[in-house]
C-alpha positions as CSV (number, residue, x, y, z in Angstrom):
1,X,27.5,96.5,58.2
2,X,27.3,99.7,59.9
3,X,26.6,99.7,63.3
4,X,25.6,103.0,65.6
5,X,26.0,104.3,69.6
6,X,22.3,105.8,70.3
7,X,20.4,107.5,72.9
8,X,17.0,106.4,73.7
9,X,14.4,109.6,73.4
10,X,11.1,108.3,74.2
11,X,10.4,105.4,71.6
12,X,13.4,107.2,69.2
13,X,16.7,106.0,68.9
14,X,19.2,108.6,67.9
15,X,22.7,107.9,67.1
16,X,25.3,110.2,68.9
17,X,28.6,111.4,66.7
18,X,31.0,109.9,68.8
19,X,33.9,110.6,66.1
20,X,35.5,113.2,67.4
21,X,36.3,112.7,70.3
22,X,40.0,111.8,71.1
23,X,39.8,108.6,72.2
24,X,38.1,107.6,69.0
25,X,40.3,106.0,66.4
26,X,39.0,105.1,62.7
27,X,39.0,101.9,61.1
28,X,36.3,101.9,59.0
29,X,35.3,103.5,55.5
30,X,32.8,104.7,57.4
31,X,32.2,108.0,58.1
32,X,29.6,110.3,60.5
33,X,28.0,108.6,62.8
34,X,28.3,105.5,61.3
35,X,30.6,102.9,63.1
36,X,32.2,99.0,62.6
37,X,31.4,97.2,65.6
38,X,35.3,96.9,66.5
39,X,35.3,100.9,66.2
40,X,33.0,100.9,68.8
41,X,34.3,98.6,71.3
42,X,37.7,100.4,71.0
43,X,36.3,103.6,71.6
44,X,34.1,102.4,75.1
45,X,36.6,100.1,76.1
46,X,38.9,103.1,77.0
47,X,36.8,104.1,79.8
48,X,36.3,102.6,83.0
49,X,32.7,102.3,83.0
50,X,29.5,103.8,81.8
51,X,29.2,106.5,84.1
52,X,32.9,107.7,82.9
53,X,31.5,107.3,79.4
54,X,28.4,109.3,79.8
55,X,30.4,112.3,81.7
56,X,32.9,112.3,79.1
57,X,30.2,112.3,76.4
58,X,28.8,115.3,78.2
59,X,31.8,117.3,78.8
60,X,32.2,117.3,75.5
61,X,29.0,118.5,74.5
62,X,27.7,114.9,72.7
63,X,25.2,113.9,75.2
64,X,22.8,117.2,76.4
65,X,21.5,117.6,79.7
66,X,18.3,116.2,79.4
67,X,19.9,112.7,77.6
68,X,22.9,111.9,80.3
69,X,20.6,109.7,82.2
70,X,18.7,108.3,79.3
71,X,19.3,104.6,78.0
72,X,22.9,104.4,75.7
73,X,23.1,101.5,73.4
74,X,25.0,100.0,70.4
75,X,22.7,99.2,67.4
76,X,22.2,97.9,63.9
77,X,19.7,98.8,61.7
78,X,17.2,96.5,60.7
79,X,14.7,97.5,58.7
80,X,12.9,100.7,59.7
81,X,14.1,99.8,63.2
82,X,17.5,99.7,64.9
83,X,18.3,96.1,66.6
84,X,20.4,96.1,69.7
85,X,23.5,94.7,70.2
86,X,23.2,92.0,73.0
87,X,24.8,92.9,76.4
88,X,26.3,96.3,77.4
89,X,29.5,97.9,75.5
90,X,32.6,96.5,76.3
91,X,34.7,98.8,78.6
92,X,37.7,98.2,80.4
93,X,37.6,95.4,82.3
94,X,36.2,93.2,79.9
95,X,38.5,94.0,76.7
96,X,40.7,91.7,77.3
97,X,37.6,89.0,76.5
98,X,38.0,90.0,73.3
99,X,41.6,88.3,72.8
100,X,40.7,84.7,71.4
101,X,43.2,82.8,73.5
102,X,42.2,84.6,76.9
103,X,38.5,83.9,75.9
104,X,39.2,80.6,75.3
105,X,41.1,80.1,78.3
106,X,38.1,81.6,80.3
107,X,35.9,79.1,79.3
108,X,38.2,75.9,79.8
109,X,38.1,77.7,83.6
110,X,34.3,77.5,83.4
111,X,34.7,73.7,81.6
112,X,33.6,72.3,84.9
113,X,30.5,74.5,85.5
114,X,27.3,72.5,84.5
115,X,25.6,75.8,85.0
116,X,27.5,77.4,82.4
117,X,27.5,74.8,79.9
118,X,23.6,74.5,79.6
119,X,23.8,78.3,79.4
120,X,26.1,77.8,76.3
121,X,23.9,75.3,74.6
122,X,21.1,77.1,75.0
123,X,22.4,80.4,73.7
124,X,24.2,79.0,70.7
125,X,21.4,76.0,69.9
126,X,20.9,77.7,66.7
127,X,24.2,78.3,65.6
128,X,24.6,77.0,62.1
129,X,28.3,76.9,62.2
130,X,28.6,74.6,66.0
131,X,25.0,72.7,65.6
132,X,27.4,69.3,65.7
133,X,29.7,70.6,68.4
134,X,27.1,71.6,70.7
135,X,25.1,68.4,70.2
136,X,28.5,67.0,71.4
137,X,29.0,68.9,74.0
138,X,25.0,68.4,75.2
139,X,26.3,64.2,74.9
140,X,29.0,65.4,77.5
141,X,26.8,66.7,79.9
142,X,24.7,63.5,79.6
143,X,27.5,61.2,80.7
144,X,29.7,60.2,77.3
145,X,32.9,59.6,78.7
146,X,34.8,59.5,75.5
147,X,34.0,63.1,75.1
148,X,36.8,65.4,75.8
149,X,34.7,69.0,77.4
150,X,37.9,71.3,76.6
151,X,38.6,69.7,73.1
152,X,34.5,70.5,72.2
153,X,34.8,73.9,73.5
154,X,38.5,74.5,71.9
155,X,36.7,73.0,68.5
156,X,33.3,75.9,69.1
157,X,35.5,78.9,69.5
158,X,37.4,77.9,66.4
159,X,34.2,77.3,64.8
160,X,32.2,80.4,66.0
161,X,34.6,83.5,65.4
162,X,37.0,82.1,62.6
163,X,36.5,82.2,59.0
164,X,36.9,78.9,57.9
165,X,38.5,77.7,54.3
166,X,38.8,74.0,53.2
167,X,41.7,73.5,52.2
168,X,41.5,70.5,49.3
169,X,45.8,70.2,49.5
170,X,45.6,69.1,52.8
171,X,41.8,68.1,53.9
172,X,42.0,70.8,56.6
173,X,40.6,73.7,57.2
174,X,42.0,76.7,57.7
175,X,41.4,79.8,59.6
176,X,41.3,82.9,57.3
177,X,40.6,85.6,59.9
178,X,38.3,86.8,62.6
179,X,34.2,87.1,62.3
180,X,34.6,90.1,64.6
181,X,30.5,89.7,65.6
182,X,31.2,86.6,66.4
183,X,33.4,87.1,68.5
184,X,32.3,89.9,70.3
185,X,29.1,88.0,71.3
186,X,31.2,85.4,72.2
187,X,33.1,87.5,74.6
188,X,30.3,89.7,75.7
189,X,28.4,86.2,76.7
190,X,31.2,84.7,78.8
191,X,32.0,88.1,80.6
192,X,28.1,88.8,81.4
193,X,28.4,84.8,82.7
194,X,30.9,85.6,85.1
195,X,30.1,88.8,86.1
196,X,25.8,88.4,86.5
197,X,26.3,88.4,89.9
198,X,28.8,91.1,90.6
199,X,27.0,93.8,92.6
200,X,26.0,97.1,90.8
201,X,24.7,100.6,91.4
202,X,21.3,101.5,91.2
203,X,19.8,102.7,88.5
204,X,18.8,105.8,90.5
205,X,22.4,106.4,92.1
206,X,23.6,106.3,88.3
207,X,21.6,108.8,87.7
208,X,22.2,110.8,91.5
209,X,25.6,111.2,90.6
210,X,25.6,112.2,87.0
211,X,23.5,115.1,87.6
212,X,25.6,116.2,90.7
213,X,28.6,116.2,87.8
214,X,26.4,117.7,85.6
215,X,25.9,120.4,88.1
216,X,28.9,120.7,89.4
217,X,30.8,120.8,85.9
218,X,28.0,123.6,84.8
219,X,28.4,126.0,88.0
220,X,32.6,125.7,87.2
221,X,31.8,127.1,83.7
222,X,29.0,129.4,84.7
223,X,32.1,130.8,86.3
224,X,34.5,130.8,84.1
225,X,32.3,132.6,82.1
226,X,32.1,135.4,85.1
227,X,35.5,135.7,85.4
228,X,36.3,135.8,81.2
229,X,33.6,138.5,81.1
230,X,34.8,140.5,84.3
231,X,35.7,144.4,82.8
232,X,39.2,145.1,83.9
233,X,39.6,147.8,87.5
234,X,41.6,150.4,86.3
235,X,44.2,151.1,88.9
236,X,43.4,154.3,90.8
237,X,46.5,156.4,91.4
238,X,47.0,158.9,93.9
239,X,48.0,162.2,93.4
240,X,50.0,164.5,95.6
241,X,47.6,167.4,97.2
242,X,48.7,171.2,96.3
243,X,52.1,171.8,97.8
244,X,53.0,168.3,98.7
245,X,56.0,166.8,97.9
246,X,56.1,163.7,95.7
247,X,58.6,160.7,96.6
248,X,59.2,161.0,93.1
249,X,60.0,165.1,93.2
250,X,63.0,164.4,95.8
251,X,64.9,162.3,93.0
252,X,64.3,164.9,90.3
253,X,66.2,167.4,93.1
């Protein structure tokens, strides 16, 4: 399913051609402006941040004037509409979420935080593939003490982003690959956890110091511009007045 990187105009969404740019690497049979999710998170998660995003986005002519302040988002189509992916793209600091055991890892560290485990349930209480697990882990929070909290959440991560085969040789199930969405929500969900309370600019200071780039970047062209368009000086020579001697007579002599 293709998914796209838009710009908010008004009550439009309008997908931005994010292709070729260098950091961009295809994975896809996509092609355009359409992306896989992964294509995306690779491509965002080489910048430090959104504001590094946007100003690279407009350096390179993607993002206009007027739309380097407007609301960026990663969509999928549905219907006549375009759905948003939940959270903000992944960047730097929060690829490494994406890695299955470090995600998994991250929330045995969080195994202790009732907080977080009610947060869990609740955001996955309708998850057809860990209905039993989180009804488990909801019994674990109520007391059971037969319940084993990072065996439950070891036995949902397996459950939420694998693809799962029966095996009928064995009575096991086997993991046949990564449900990428899957786990991209997943990781996207534990990192906004942890980081909800991390302190963060202003939506106006965003905005302050992309136009001051903006600005600055368009007064360096503007003058580049001058400079390429400059008409050469010709050199003005002097000439020896009637009857002077030239330095260059005396070597003639």
């Amino acid at each position: 399913m293709a998914y796209y990187t838009m710009v908010r105009k008004n009550n439009e969404y309008v997908p931005l051609n994010i292709s070729d740019n260098s950091n961009f690497e295809r994975l896809s049979r996509y092609n355009g402006n359409k992306y896989s999710l992964e294509e995306i998170d690779n491509f965002t998660s080489k910048f430090e941040d959104e504001i590094s995003l946007r100003k690279q986005l407009y350096y390179e002519g993607i993002l206009s004037r007027e739309d380097i302040t407007r609301e960026i988002s990663i969509r999928i189509k549905n219907g006549d509409n375009y759905k948003k992916v939940m959270y903000d793209p992944i960047f730097k600091d929060s690829k490494m979420y994406l890695d299955p055991i470090y995600l998994l890892n991250k929330m045995w560290s969080l195994s202790d935080d009732y907080d977080f485990l009610l947060a869990l349930m609740a955001h996955y209480q309708n998850s057809y593939a860990n209905n039993e697990t989180i009804a488990s882990i909801r019994a674990y929070t109520l007391g059971n003490p037969e319940l084993n909290i990072n065996e439950l959440l070891k036995d949902f991560l397996i459950r939420e982003i694998y693809n799962r085969v029966y095996n009928r040789e064995t009575n096991c199930y086997e993991e046949k690959g990564i449900k990428y969405k899957s786990l991209h929500d997943l990781a996207a969900f534990i990192y906004h956890y942890q980081h909800k309370n991390d302190p963060k600019m202003s939506k106006k200071e965003m905005e302050q110091e992309l136009l001051s780039f903006v600005q600055e970047l368009d007064s360096m062209f503007k003058a580049k511009e001058e400079i390429i368009e400059r008409p050469k000086v010709k050199r003005r020579v002097r000439k020896p007045l009637d009857g002077q001697t030239s330095m260059f007579d005396i070597n003639k002599g």
